[in-house]
N, C-alpha and C positions, 0 to 999 in steps of 0.2 A: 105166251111161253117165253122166258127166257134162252139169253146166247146160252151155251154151253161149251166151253172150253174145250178143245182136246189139249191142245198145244198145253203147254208148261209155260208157268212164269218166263223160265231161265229162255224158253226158246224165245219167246213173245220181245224179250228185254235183247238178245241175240239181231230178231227183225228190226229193232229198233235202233240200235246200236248202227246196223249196214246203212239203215233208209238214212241216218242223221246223215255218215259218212257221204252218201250220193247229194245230201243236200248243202254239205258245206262244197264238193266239188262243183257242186252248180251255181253256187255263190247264191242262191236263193235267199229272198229275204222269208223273216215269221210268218207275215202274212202270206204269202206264195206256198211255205211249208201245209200251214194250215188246212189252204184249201188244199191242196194233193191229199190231205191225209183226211177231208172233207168234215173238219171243226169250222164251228162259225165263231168269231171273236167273243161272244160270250163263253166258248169251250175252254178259255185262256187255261184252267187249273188240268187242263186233262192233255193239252198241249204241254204244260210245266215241266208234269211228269214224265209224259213221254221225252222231250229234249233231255232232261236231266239225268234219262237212263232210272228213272224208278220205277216206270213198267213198260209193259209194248204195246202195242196196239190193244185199246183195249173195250171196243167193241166187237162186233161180225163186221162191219163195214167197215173200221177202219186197218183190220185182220187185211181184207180182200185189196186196198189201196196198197198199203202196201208190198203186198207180195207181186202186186201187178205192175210198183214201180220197180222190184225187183226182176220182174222178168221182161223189162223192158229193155233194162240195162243188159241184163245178159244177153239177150240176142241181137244190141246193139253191139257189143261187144266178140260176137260170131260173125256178122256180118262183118264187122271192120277186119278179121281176122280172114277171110276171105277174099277180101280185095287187093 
């Protein structure tokens, strides 16, 4: 059985758009992006897309990498705010 989408395009390119922005503040290189987003260097054209903002994540597993670098940040981002 196939993924099934809930999310929308527009949100999908939205995750993608934050995750880029987290990985230029980490100064991370392609390949570092890649594996966080768990492409293997043959995934180069699905990686393209995704940097270039012409979709988002666009498996289930790369859906879930994502939003768990996004809530990474953010609670890294509660905690510092706490100290």
């Amino acid at each position: 059985m196939a993924d099934v989408f809930i999310e929308t395009l527009e949100y999908r390119r939205e995750l993608a758009s934050r995750v880029q922005k987290l990985f230029d503040l980490w100064g991370l290189s392609e390949a570092d992006q890649m594996i966080l987003l768990g492409l293997t260097p043959d995934n180069q054209s699905a990686f393209a897309r995704f940097d270039t903002g012409e979709c988002g994540p666009e498996t289930r597993v790369m859906l879930v990498r994502v939003n768990l670098l996004l809530e990474i940040t953010t609670v890294r981002l509660i905690l510092h705010a706490l100290m």
